[in-house]
PDB file with SEQRES, HELIX, SHEET and CRYST1 records, atoms N, CA, C and O in Angstrom:
SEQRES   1 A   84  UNK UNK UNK UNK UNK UNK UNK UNK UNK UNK UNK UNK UNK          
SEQRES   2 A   84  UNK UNK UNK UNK UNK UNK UNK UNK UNK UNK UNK UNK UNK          
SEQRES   3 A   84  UNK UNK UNK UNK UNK UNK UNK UNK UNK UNK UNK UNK UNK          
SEQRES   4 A   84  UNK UNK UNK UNK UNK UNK UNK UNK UNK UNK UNK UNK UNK          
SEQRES   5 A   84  UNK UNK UNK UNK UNK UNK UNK UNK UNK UNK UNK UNK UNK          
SEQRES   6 A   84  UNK UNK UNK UNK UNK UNK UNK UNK UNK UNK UNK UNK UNK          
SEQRES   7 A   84  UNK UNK UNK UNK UNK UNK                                      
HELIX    1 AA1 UNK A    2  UNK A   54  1                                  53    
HELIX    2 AA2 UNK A   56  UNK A   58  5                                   3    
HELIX    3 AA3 UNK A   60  UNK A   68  1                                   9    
CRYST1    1.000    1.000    1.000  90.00  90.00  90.00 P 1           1          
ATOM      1  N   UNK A   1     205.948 139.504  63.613  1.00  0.00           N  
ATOM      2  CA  UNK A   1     204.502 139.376  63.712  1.00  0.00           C  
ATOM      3  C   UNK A   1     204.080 139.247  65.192  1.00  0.00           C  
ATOM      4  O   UNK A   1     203.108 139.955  65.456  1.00  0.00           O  
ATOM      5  N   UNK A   2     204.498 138.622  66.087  1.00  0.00           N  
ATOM      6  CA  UNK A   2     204.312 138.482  67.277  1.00  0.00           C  
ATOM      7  C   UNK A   2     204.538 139.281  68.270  1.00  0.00           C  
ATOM      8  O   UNK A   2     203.946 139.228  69.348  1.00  0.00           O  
ATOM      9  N   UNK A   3     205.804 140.431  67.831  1.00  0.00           N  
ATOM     10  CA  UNK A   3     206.042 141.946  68.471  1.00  0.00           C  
ATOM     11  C   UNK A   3     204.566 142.835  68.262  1.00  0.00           C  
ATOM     12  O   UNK A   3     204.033 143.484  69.161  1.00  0.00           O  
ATOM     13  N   UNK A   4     204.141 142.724  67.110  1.00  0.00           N  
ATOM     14  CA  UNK A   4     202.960 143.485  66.627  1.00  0.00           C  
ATOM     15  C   UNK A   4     201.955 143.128  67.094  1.00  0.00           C  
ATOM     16  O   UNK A   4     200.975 143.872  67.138  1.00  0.00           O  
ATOM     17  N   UNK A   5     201.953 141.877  67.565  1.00  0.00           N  
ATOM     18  CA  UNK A   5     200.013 141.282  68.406  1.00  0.00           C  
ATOM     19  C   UNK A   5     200.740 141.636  69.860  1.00  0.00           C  
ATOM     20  O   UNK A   5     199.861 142.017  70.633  1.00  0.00           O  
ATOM     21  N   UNK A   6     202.233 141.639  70.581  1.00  0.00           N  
ATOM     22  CA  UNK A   6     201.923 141.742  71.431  1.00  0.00           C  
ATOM     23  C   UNK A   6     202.052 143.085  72.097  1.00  0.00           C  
ATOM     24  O   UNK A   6     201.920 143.301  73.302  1.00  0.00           O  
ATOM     25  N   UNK A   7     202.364 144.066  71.037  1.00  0.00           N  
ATOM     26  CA  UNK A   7     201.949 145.850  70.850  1.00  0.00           C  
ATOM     27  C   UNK A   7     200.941 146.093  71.461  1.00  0.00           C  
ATOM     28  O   UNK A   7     200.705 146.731  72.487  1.00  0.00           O  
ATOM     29  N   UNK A   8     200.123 145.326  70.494  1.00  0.00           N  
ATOM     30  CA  UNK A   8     198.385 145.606  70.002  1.00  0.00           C  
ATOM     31  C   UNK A   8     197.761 145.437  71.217  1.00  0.00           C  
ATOM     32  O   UNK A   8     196.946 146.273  71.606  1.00  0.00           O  
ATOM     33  N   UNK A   9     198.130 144.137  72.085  1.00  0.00           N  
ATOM     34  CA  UNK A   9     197.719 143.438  72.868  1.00  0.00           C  
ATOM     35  C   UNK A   9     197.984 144.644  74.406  1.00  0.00           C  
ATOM     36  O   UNK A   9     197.091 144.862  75.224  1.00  0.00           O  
ATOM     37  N   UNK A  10     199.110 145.145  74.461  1.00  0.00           N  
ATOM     38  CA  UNK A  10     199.373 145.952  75.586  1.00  0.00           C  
ATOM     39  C   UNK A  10     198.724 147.425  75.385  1.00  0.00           C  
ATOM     40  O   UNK A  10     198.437 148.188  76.307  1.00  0.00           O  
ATOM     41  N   UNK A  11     198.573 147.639  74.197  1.00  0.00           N  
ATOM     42  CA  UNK A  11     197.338 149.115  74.345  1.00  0.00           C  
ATOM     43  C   UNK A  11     196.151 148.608  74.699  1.00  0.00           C  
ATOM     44  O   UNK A  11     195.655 148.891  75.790  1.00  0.00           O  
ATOM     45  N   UNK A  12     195.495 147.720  73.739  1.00  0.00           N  
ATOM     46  CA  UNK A  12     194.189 147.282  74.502  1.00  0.00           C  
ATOM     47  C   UNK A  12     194.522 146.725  76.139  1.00  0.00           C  
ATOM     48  O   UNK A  12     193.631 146.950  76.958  1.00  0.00           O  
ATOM     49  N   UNK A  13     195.245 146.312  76.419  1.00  0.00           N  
ATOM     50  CA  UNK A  13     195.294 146.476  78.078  1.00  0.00           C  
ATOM     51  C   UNK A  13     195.182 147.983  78.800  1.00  0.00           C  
ATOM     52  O   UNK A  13     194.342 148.361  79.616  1.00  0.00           O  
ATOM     53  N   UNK A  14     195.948 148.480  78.411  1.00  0.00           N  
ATOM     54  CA  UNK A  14     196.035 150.026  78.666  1.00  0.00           C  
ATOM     55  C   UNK A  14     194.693 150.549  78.250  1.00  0.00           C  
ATOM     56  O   UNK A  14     194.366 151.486  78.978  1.00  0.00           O  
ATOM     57  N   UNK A  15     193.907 150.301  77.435  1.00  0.00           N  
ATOM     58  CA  UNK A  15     192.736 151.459  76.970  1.00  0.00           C  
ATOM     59  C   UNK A  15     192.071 150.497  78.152  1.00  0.00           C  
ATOM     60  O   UNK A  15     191.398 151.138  78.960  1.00  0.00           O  
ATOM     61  N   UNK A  16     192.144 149.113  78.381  1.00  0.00           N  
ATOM     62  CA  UNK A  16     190.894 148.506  79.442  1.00  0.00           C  
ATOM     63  C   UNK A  16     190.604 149.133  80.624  1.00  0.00           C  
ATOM     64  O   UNK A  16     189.563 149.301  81.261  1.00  0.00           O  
ATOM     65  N   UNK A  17     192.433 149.630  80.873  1.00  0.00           N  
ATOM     66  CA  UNK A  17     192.442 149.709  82.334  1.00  0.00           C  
ATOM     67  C   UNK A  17     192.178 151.093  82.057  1.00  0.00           C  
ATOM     68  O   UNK A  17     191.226 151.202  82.829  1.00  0.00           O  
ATOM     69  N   UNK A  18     192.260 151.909  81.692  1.00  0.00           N  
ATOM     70  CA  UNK A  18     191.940 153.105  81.379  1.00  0.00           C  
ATOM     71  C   UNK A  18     190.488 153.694  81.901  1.00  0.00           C  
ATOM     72  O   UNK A  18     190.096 154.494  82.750  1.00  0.00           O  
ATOM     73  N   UNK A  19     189.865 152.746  80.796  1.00  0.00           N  
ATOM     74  CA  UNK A  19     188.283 152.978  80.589  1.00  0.00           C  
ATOM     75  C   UNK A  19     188.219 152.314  82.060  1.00  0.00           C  
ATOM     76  O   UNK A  19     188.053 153.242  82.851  1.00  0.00           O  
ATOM     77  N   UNK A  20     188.261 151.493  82.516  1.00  0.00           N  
ATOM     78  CA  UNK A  20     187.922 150.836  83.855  1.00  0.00           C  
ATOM     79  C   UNK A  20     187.846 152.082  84.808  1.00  0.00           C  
ATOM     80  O   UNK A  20     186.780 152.407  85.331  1.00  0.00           O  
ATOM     81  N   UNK A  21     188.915 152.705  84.995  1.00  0.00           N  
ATOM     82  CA  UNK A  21     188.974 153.588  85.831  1.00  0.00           C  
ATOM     83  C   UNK A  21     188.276 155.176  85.566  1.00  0.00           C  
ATOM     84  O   UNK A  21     188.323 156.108  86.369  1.00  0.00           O  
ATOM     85  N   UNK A  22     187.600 155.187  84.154  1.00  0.00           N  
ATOM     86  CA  UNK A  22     187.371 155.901  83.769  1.00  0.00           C  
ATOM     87  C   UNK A  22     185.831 155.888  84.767  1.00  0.00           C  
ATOM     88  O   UNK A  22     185.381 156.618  85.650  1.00  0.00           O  
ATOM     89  N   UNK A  23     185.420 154.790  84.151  1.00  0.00           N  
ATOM     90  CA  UNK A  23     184.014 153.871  84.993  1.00  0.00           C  
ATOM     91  C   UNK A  23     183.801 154.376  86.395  1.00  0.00           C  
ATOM     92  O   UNK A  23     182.755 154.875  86.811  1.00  0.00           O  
ATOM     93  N   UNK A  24     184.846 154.200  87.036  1.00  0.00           N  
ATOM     94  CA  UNK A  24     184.852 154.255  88.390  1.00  0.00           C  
ATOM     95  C   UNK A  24     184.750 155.768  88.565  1.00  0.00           C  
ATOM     96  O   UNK A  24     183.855 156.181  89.302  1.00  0.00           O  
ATOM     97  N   UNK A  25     185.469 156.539  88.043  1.00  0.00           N  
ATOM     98  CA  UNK A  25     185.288 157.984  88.616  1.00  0.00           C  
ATOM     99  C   UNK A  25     183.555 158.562  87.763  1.00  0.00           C  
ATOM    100  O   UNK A  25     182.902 159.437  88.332  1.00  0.00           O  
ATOM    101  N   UNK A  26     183.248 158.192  86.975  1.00  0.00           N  
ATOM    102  CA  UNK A  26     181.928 158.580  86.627  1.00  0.00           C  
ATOM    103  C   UNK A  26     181.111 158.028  87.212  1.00  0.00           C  
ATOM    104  O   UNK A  26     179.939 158.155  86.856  1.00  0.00           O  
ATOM    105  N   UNK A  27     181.443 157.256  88.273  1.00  0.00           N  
ATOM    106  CA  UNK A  27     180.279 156.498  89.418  1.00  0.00           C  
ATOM    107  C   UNK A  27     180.159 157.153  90.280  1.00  0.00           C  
ATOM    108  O   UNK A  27     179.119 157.541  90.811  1.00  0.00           O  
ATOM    109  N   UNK A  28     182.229 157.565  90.779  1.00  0.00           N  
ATOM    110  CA  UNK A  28     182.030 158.567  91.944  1.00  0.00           C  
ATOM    111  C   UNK A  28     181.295 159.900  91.479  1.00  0.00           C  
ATOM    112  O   UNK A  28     181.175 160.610  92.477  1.00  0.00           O  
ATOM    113  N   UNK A  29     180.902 160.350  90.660  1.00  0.00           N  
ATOM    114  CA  UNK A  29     180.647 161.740  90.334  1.00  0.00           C  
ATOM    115  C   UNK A  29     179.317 161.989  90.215  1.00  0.00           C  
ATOM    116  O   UNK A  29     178.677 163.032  90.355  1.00  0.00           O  
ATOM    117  N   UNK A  30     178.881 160.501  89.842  1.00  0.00           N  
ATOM    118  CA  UNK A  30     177.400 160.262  89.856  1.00  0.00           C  
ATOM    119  C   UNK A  30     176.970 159.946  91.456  1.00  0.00           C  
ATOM    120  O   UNK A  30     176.024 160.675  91.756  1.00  0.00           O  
ATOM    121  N   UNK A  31     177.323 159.203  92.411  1.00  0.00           N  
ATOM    122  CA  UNK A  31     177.203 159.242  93.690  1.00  0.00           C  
ATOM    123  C   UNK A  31     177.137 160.954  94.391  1.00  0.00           C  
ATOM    124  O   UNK A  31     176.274 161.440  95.122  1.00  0.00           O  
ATOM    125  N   UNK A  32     178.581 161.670  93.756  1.00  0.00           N  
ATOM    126  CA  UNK A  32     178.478 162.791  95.012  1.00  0.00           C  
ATOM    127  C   UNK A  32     177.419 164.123  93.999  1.00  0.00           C  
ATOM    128  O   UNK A  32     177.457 165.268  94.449  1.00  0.00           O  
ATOM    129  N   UNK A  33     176.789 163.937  93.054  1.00  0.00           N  
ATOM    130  CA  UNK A  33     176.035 164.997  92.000  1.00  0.00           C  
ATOM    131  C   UNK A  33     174.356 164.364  92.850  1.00  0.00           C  
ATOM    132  O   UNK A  33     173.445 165.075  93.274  1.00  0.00           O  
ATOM    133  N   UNK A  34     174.425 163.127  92.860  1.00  0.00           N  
ATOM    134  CA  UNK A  34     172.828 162.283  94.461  1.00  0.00           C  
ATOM    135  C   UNK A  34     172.994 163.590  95.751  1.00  0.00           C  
ATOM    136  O   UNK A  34     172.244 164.430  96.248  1.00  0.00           O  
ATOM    137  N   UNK A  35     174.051 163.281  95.871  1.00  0.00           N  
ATOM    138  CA  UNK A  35     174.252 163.980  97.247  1.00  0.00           C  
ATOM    139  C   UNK A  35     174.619 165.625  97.191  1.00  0.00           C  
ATOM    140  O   UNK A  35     174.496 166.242  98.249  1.00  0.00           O  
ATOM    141  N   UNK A  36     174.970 166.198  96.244  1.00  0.00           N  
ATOM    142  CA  UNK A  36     174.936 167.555  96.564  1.00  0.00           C  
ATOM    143  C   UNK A  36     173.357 167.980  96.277  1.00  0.00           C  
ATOM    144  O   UNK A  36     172.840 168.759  97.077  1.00  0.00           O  
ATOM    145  N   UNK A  37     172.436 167.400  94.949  1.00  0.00           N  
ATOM    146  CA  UNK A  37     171.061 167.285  95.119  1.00  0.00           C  
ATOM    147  C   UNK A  37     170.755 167.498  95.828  1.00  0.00           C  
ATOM    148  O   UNK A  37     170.159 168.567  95.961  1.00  0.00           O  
ATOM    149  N   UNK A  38     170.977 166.412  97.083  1.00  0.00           N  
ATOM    150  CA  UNK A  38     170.494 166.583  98.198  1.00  0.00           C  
ATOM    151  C   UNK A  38     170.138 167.035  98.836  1.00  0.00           C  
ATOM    152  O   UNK A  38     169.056 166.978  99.420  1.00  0.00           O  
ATOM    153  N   UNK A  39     171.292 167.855  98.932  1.00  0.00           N  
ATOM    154  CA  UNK A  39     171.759 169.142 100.099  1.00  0.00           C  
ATOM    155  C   UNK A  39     171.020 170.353  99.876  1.00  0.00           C  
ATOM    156  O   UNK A  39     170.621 171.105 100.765  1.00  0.00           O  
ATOM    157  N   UNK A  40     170.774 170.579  97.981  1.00  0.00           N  
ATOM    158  CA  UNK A  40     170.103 171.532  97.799  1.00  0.00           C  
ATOM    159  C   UNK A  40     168.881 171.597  98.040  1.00  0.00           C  
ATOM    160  O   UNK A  40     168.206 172.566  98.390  1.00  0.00           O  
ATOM    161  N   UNK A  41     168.500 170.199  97.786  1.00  0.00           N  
ATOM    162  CA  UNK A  41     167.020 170.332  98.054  1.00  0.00           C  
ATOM    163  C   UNK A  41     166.444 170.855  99.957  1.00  0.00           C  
ATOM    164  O   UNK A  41     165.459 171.456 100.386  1.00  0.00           O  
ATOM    165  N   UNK A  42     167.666 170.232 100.619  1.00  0.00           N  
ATOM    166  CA  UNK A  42     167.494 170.398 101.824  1.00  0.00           C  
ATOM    167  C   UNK A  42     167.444 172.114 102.298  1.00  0.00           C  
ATOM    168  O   UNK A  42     166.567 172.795 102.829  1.00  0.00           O  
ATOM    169  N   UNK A  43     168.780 172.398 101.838  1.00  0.00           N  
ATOM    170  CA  UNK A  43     168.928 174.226 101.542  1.00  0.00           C  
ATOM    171  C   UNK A  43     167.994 175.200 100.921  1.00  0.00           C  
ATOM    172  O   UNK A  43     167.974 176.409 101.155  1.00  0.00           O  
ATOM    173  N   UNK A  44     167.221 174.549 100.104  1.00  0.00           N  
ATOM    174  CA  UNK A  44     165.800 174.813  99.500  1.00  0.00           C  
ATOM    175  C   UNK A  44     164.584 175.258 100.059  1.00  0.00           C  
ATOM    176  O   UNK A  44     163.892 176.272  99.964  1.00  0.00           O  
ATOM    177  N   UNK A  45     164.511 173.622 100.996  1.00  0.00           N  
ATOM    178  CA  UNK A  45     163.470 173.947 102.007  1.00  0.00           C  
ATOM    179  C   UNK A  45     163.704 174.800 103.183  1.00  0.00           C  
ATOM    180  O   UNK A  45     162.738 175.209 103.826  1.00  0.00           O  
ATOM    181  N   UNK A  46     164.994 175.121 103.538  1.00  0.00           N  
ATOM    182  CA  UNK A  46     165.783 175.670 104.735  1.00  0.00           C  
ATOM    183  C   UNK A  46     165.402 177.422 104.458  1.00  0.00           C  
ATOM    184  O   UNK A  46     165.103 178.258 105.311  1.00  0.00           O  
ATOM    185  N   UNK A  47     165.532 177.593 103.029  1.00  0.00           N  
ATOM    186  CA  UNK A  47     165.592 179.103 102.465  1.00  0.00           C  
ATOM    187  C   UNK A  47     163.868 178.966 102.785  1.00  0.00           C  
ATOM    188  O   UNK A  47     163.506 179.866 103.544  1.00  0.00           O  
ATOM    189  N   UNK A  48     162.917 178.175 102.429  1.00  0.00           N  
ATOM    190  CA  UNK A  48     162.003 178.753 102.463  1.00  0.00           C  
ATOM    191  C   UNK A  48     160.801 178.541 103.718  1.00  0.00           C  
ATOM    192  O   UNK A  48     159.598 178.796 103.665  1.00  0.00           O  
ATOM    193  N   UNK A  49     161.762 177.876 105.053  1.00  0.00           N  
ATOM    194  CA  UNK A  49     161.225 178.298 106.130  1.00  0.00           C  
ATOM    195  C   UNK A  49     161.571 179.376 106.628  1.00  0.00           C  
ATOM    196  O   UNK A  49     160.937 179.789 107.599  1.00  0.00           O  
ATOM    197  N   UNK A  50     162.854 180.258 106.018  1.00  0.00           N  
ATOM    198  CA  UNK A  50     163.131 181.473 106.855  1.00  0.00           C  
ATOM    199  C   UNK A  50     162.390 182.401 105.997  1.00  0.00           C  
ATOM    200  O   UNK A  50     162.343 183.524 106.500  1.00  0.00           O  
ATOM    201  N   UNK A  51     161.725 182.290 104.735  1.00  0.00           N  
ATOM    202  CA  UNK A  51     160.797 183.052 104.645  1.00  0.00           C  
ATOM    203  C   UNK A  51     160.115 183.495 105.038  1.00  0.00           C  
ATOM    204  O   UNK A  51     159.855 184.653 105.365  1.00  0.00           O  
ATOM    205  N   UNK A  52     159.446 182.075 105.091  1.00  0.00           N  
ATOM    206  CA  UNK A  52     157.722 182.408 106.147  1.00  0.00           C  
ATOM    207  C   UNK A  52     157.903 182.724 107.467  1.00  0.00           C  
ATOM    208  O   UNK A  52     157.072 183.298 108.170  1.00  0.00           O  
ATOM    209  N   UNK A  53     159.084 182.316 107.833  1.00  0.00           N  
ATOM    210  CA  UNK A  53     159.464 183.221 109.309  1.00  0.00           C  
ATOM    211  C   UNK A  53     159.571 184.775 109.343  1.00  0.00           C  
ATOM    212  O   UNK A  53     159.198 185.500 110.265  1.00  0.00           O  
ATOM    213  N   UNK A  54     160.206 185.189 108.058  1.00  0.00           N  
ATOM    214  CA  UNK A  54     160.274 186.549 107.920  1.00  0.00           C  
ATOM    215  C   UNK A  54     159.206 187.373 107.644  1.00  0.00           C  
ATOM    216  O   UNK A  54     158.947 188.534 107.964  1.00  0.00           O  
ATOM    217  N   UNK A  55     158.512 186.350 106.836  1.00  0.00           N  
ATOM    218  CA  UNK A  55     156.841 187.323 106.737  1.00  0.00           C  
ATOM    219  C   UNK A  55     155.992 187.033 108.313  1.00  0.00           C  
ATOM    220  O   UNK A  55     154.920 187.512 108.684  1.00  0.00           O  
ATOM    221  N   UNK A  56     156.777 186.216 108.931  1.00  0.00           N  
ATOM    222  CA  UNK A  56     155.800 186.107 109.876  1.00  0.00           C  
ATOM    223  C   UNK A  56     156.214 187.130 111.198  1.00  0.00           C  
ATOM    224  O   UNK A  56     155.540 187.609 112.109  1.00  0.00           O  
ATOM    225  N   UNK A  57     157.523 187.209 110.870  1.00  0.00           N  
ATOM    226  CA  UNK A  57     157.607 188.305 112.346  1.00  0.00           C  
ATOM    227  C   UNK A  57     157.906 189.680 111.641  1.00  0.00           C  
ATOM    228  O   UNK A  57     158.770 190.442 112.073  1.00  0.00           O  
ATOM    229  N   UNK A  58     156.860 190.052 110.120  1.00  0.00           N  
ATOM    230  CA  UNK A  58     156.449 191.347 109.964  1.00  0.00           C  
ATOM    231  C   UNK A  58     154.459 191.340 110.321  1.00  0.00           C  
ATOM    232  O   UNK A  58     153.713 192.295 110.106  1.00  0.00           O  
ATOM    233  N   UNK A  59     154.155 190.337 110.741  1.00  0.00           N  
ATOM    234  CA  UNK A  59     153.115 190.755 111.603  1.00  0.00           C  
ATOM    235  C   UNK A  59     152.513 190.578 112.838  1.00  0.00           C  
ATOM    236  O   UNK A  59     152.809 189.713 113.662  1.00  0.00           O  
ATOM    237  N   UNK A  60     151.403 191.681 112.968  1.00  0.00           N  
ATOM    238  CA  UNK A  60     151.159 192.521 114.271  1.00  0.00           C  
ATOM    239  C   UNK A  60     151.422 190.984 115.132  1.00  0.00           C  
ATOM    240  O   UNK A  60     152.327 190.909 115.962  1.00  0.00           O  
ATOM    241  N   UNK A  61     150.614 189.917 114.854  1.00  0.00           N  
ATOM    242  CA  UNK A  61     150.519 188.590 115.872  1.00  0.00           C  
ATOM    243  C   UNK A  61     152.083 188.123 116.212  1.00  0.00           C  
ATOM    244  O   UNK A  61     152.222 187.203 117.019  1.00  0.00           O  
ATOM    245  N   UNK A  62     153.276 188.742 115.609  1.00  0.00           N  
ATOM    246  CA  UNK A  62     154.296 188.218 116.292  1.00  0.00           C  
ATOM    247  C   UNK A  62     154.897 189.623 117.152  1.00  0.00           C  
ATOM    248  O   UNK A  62     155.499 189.612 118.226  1.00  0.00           O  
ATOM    249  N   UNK A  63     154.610 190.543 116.504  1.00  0.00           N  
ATOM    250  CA  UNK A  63     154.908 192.095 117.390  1.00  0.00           C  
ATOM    251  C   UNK A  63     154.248 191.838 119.136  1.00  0.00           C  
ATOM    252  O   UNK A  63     154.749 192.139 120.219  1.00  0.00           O  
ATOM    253  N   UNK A  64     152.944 191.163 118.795  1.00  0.00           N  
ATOM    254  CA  UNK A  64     152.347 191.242 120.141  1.00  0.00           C  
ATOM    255  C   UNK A  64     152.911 189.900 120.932  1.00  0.00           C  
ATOM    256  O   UNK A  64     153.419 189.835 122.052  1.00  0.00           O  
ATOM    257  N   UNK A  65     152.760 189.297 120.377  1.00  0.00           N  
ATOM    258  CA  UNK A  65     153.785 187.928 121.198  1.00  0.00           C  
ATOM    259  C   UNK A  65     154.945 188.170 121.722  1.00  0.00           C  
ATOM    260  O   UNK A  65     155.077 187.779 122.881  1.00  0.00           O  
ATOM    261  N   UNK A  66     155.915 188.741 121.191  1.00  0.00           N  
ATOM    262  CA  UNK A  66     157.243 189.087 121.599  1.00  0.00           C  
ATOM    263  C   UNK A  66     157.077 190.721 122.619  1.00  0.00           C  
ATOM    264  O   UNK A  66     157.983 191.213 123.291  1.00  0.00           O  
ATOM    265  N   UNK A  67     156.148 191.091 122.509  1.00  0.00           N  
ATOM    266  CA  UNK A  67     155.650 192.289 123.614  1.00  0.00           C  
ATOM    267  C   UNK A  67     155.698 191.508 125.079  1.00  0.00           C  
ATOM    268  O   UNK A  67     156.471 191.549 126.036  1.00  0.00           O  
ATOM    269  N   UNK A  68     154.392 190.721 124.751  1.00  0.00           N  
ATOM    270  CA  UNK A  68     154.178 189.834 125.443  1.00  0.00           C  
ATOM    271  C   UNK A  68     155.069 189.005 126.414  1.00  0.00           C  
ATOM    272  O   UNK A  68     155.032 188.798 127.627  1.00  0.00           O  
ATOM    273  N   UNK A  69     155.838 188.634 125.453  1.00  0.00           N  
ATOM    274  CA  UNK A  69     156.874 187.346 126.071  1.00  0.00           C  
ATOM    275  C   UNK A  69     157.880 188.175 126.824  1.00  0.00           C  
ATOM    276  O   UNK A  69     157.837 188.302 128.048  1.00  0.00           O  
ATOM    277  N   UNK A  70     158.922 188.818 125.938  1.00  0.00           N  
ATOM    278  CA  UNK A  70     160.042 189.740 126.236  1.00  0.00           C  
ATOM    279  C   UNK A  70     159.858 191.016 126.703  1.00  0.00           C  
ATOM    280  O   UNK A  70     160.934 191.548 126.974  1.00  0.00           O  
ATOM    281  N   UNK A  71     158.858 191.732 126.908  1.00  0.00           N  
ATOM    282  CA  UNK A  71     159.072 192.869 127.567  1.00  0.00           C  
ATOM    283  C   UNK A  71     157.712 192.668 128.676  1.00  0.00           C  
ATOM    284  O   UNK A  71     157.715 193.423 129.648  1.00  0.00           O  
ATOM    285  N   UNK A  72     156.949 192.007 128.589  1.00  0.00           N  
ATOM    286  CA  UNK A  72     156.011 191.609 129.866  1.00  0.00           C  
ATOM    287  C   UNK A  72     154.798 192.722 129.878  1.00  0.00           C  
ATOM    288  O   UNK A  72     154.111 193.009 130.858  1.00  0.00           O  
ATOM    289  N   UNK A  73     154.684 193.367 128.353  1.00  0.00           N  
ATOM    290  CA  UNK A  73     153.494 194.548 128.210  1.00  0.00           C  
ATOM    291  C   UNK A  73     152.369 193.446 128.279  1.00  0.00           C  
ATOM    292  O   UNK A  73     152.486 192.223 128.206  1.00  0.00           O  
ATOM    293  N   UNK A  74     151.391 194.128 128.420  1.00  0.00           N  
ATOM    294  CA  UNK A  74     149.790 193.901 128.380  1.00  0.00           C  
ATOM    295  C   UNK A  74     149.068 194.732 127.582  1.00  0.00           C  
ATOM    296  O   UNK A  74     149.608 195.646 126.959  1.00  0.00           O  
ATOM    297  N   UNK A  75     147.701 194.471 127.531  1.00  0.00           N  
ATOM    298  CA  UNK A  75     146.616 195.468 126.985  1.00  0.00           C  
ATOM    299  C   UNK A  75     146.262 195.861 128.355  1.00  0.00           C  
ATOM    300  O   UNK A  75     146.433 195.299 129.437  1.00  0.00           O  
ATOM    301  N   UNK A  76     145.452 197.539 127.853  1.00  0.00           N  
ATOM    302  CA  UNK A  76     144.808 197.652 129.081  1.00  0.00           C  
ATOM    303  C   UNK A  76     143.868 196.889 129.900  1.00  0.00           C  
ATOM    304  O   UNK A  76     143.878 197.012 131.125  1.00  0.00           O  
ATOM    305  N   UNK A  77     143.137 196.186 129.357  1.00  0.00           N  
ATOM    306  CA  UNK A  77     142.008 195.679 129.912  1.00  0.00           C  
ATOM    307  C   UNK A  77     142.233 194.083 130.634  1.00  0.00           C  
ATOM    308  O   UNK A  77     141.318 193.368 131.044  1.00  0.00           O  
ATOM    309  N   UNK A  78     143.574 193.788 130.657  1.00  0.00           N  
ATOM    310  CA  UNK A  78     144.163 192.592 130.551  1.00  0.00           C  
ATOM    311  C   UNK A  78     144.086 192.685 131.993  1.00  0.00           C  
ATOM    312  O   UNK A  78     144.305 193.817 132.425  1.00  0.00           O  
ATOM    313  N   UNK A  79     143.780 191.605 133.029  1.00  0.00           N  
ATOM    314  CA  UNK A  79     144.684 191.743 134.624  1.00  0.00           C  
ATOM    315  C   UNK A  79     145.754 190.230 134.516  1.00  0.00           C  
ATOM    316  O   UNK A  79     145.613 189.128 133.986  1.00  0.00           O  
ATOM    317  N   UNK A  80     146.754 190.842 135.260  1.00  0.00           N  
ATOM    318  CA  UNK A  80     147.953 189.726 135.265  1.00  0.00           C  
ATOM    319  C   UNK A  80     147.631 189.596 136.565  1.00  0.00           C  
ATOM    320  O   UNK A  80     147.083 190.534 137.145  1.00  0.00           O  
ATOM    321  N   UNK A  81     147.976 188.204 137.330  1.00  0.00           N  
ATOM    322  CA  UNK A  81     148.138 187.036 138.292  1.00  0.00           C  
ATOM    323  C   UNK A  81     149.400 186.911 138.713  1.00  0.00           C  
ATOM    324  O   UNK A  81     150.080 186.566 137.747  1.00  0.00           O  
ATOM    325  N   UNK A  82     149.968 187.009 139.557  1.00  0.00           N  
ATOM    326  CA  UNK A  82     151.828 186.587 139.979  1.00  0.00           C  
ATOM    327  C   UNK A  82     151.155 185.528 141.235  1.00  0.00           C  
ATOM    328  O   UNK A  82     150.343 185.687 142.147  1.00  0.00           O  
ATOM    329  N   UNK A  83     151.919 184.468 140.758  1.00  0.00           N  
ATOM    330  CA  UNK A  83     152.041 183.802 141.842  1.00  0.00           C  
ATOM    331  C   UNK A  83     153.258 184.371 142.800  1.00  0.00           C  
ATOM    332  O   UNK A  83     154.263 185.055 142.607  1.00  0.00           O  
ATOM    333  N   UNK A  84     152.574 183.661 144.052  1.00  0.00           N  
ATOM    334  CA  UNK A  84     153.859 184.373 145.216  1.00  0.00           C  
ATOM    335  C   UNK A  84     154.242 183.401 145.691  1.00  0.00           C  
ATOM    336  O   UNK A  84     155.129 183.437 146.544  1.00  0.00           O  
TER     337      UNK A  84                                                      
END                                                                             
């Protein structure tokens, strides 16, 4: 009788420690499932500033800016200033 409670007694140790650790990794999984969230949400917003970047340098106001900036064109009617 006492072989048999102390059977009984060492599985329920074993299922404790079991489940214990079971606990623990469904915490970790719940911690890093917060954090890949995260990331997406971050990657989210990331995808949809290069949108509006992309619609933005398909128009004329960034064609003429980068004229402007990088190749140093003007309009005709424009006069440029150099300091000396």
């Amino acid at each position: 009788m006492v072989t048999i409670i102390m059977c009984i007694l060492v599985v329920m140790l074993a299922i404790t420690i079991n489940a214990m650790s079971m606990k623990q990794k469904i915490d970790d999984y719940n911690v890093r499932i917060e954090e890949l969230q995260a990331q997406i949400a971050k990657e989210e917003d990331r995808a949809r500033e290069i949108e509006e970047y992309r619609k933005y340098t398909q128009t004329k106001g960034f064609v003429e800016e980068t004229a402007q900036n990088v190749l140093g064109l003007v309009y005709e009617s424009e006069i440029l200033f150099k300091q000396e």
